[in-house]
VEXPA-970621 format. One line per 4 residues: number of its first residue (from 1); their letters; for each residue x, y, z of C-alpha. Coordinates in steps of 0.25 Angstrom, whole numbers, plus 5000, padded with zeros to 4 digits. Layout:
<recs>
NUM	a	X/Y/Z; ...;
</recs>
This chain:
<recs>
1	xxxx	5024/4892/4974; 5009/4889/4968; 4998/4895/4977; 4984/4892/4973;
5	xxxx	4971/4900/4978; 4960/4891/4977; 4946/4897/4976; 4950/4912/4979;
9	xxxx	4939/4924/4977; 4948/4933/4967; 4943/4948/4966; 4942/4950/4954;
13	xxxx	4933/4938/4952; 4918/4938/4952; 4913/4936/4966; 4911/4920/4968;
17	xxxx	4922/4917/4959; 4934/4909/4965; 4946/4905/4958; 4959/4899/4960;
21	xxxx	4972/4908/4960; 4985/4901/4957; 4999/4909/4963; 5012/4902/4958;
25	xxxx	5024/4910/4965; 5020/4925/4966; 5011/4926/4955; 4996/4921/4950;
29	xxxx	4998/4912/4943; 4984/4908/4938; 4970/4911/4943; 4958/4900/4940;
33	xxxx	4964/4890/4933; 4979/4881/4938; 4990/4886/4929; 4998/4877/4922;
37	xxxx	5009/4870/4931; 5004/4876/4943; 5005/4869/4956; 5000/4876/4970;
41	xxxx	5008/4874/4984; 4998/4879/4992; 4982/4881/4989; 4973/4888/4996;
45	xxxx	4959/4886/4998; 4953/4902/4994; 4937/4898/4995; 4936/4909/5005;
49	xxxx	4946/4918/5000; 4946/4931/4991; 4958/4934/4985; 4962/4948/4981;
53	xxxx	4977/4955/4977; 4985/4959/4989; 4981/4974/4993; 4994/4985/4989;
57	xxxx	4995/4994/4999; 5001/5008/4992; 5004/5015/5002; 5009/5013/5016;
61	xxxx	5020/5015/5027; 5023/5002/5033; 5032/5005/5043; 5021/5015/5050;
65	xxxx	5013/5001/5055; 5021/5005/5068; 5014/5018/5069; 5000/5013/5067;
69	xxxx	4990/5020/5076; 5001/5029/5082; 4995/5042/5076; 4981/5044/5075;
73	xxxx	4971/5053/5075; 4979/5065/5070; 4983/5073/5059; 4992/5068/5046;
77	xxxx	5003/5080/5050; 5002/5075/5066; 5002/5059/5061; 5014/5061/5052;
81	xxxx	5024/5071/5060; 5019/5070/5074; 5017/5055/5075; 5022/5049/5064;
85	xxxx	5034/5051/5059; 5042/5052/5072; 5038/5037/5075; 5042/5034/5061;
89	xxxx	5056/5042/5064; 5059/5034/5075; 5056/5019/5071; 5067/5012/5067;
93	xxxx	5069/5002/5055; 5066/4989/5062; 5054/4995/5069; 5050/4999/5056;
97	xxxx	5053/4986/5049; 5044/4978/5059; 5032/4992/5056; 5032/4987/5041;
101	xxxx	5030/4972/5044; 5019/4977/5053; 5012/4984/5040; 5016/4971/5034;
105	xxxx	5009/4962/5041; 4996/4973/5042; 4997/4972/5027; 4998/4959/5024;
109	xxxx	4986/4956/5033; 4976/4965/5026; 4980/4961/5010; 4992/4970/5007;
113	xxxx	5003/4963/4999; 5010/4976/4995; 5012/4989/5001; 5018/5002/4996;
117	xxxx	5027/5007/5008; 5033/5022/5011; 5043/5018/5021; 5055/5025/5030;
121	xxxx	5063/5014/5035; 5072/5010/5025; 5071/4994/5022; 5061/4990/5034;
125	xxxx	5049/4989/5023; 5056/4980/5013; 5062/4971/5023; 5047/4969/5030;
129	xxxx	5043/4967/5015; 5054/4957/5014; 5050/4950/5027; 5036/4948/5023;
133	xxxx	5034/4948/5009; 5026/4960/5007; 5026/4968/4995; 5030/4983/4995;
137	xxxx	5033/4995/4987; 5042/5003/4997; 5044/5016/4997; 5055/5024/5005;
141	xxxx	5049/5038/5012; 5058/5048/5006; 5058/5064/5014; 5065/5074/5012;
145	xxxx	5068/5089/5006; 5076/5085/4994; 5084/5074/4984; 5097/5080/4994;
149	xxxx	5090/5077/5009; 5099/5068/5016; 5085/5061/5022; 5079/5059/5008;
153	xxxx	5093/5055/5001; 5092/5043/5013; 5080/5039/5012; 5081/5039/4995;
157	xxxx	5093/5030/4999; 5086/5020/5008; 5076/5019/4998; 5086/5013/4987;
161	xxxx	5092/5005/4997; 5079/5000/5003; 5076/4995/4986; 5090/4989/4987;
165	xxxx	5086/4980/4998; 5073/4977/4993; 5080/4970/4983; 5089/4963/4991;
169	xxxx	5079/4955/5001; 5071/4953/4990; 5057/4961/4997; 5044/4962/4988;
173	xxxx	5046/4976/4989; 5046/4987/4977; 5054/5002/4980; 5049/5016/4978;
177	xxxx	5050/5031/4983; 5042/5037/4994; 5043/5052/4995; 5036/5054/5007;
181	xxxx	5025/5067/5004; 5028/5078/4998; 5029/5086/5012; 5040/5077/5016;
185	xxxx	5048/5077/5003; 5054/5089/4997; 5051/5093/4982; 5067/5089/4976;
189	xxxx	5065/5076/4984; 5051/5071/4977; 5058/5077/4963; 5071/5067/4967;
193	xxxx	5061/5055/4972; 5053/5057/4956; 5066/5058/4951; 5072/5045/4958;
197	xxxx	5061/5035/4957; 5059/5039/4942; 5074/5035/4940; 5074/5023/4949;
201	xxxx	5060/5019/4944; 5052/5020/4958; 5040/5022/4962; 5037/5033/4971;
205	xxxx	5027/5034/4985; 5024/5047/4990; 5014/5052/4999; 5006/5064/4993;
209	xxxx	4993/5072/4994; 4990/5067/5008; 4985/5078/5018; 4979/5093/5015;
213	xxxx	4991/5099/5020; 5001/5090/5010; 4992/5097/4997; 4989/5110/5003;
217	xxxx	5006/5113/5006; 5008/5105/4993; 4999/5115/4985; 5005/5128/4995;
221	xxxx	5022/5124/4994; 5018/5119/4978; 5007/5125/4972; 5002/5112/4969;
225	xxxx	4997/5099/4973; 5002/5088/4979; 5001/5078/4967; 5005/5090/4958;
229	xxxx	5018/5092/4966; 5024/5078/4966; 5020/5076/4951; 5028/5091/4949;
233	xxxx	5041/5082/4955; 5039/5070/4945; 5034/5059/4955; 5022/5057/4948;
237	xxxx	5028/5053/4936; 5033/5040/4942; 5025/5027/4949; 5021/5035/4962;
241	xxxx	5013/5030/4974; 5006/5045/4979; 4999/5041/4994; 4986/5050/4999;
245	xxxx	4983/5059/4986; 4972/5064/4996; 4974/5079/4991; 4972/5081/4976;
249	xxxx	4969/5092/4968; 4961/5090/4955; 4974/5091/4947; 4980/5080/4955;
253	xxxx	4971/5069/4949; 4977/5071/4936; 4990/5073/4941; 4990/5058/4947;
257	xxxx	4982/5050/4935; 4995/5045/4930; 4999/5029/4930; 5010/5030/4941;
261	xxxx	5004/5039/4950; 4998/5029/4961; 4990/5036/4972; 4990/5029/4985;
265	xxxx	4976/5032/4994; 4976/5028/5010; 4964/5032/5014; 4964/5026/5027;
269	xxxx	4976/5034/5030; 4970/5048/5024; 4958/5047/5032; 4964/5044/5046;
273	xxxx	4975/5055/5044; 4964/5064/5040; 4969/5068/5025; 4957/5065/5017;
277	xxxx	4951/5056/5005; 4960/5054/4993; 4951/5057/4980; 4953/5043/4976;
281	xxxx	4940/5043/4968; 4943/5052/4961; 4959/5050/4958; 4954/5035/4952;
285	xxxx	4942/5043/4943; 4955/5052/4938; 4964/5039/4933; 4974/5041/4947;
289	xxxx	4979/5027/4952; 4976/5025/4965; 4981/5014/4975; 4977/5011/4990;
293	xxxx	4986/5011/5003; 4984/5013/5017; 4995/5021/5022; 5004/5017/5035;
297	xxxx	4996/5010/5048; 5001/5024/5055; 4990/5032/5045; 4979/5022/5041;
301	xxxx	4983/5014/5052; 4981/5000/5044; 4988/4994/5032; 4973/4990/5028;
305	xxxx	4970/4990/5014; 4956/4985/5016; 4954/4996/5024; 4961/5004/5014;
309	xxxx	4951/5000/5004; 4939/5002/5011; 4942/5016/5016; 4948/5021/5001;
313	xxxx	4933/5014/4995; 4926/5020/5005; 4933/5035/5007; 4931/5035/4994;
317	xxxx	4916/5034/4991; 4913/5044/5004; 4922/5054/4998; 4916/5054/4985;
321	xxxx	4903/5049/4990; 4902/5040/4979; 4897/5025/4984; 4905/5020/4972;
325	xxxx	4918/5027/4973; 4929/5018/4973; 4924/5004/4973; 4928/4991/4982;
329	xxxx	4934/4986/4968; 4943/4999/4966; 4946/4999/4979; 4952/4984/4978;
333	xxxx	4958/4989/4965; 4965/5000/4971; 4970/4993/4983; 4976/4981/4976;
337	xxxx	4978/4985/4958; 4980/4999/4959; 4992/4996/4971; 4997/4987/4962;
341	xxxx	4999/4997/4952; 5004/5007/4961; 5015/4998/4965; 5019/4994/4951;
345	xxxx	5014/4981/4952; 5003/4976/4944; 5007/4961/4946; 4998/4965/4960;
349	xxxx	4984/4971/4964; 4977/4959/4958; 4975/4944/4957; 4979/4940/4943;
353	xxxx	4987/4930/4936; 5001/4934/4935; 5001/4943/4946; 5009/4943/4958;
357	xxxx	5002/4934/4971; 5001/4945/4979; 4986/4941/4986; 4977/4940/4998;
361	xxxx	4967/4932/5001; 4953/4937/5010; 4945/4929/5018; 4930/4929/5012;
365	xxxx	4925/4923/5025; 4928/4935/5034; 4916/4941/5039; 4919/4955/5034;
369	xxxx	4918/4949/5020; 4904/4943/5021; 4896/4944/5014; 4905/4943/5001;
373	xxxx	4897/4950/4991; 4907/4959/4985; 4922/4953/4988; 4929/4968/4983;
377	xxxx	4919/4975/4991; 4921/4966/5002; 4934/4968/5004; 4935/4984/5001;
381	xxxx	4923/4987/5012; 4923/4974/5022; 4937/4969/5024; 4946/4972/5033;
385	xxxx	4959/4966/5028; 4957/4955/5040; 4951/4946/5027; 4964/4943/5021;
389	xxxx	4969/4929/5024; 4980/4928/5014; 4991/4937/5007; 4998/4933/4997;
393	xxxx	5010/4942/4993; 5019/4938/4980; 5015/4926/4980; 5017/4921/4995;
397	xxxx	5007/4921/5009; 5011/4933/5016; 4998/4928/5024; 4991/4915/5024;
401	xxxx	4977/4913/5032; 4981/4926/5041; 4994/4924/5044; 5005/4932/5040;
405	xxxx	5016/4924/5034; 5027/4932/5034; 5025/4942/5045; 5027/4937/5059;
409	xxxx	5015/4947/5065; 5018/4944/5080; 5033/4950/5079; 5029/4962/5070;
413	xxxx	5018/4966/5081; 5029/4963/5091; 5038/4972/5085; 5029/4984/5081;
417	xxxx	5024/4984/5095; 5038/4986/5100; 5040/4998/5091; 5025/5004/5094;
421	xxxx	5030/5002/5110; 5039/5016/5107; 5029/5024/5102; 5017/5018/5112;
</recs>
């Protein structure tokens, strides 16, 4: 199917320039000027419209929608254990399923067309994936003492049998590991997790560094740091996704510059569960690669990367006190390219011929926008995510002018309420 953006505001184009952008399947084709043979089945008038890639967002819970606004206002331990994690014991796997379509449909409303997910409920994300079309990296949460605990040697299984079905209903979703936290997952477990995604060629997700009290016991059981213990199992020597990295020590810089280590920063998340400022500034000036993500609706409590992206800018440049820390530009960058490449993909994160049509569309005309002096400014400091009119997502409308395509939003609110009714 030939797709043709007619007089679409591209990014990385000068500000007043307009062009044409010509999608035939799931890739762009050409950009400016008609390619040879091409013929357009449906053409959209973009006079009004910015066109920007589709937002990655590295690292959320998705399943965790159904705890949004459940436990605020106290601390990480008392969120997590108290209030938490016995909700998240007692949910079962359709309640799940219909708490990741609710992500979904949040994501898919504010730019995001692909998503790195630590999940507990095996095949629920995939199959919402599968319904809906959204792209996903999927990580099964992995706990435990050891290689040999029965809990761990499960969920190690269902994360196998979760790629296997992947494959067989065809979702737009990639596999990996997701060792929980290094509190949560005993020291011969992490070395068999190294070990296993190194053999089956996976990459790895893994909270890490997140509170004072994770580096201080980390440093007291260890005699070292966070970042220092993991890399003493091997998991940094693989593709790794490393959520929080809040608490570093000068060595850790050094220890995290390496090509696959992709750290993952929530700062909307950080902030409300009180844990502090990830030295993001800094980690970029020492060559670390660094991606965005905003971490479940039950910590940020949105799926928001605009949001995201104005708090990481703007955290940024009151921590350092620097006016010119961490630019609307890298901050777009880092949201879209750098999430990209933390994923594996770089046929995403940017509009260019060849790449994969995974797109949204922004309304110009909203009044938070307005005046337009500075489109990347614009949408890193004004918008609210409410600006996005269209997302494509491999090369097919998962939302057209505001309406979800593939998502019946009246049912998935039906649902989820139903489920919030037990806990109310």
């Amino acid at each position: 199917m030939g797709i043709m953006l007619k007089k679409v505001h591209l990014l990385q184009s000068p500000e007043e320039e307009r062009t044409d952008v010509y999608i035939n399947g799931n890739r762009i084709s050409a950009i400016g000027r008609e390619p040879r043979g091409f013929s357009a089945d449906e053409t959209i008038d973009c006079s009004g419209k910015t066109a920007m890639p589709g937002f990655i967002n590295c690292h959320t819970h998705a399943y965790m929608s159904l705890m949004r606004n459940y436990a605020d206002d106290v601390p990480f331990a008392t969120w997590l254990f108290d209030r938490i994690l016995p909700i998240e014991d007692s949910l079962s796997l359709e309640e799940a399923y219909w708490g990741n379509l609710l992500s979904i449909a949040e994501m898919i409303r504010s730019g995001t067309t692909t998503f790195v997910d630590m999940q507990m409920f095996p095949r629920m994300a995939v199959k919402a994936c599968a319904d809906t079309g959204m792209r996903a990296l999927i990580t099964r949460g992995l706990v435990g003492s050891d290689r040999n605990d029965e809990g761990a040697k499960t969920r190690i299984a269902q994360a196998f049998d979760e790629m296997d079905y992947g494959k067989d209903i065809g979702a737009p979703v990639s596999f990996g590991l997701g060792p929980h936290a290094i509190y949560t997952c005993g020291e011969d477990l992490l070395r068999y997790v190294a070990e296993l995604a190194h053999d089956k060629n996976l990459p790895v997700h893994l909270h890490l560094a997140e509170t004072q009290k994770e580096f201080d016991d980390c440093m007291n059981e260890h005699g070292m740091s966070p970042a220092a213990y993991v890399d003493s199992l091997g998991l940094l020597d693989g593709e790794i996704l490393l959520a929080h990295c809040v608490y570093l020590d000068d060595n850790d810089f050094s220890i995290l510059a390496r090509p696959h280590v992709h750290v993952v920063t929530n700062p909307a998340s950080n902030m409300k569960l009180a844990n502090g400022f990830a030295p993001v500034t800094r980690m970029l000036r020492e060559g670390i690669h660094v991606a965005l993500g905003t971490d479940s609706a039950a910590s940020n409590n949105a799926l928001n990367m605009f949001t995201e992206m104005r708090l990481l800018s703007m955290s940024q440049k009151g921590v350092t006190r620097d006016a010119l820390a961490l630019t609307a530009e890298e901050t777009l960058r880092i949201a879209t390219e750098n999430g990209a490449a933390a994923i594996g993909r770089e046929d995403l994160g940017s509009i260019e011929v060849g790449r994969t049509a995974d797109l949204i569309l922004i309304d110009e005309d909203c009044p938070s926008l307005r005046p337009l002096y500075n489109r990347k400014a614009s949408l890193v400091y004004s918008a609210s995510g409410s600006e996005v009119s269209d997302v494509m997502i491999d090369g097919k409308w998962v939302m057209r002018e505001r309406h979800l395509k593939t998502i019946d939003e009246e049912r998935v609110i039906y649902e989820t309420e139903k489920i919030a009714a037990k806990y109310r």
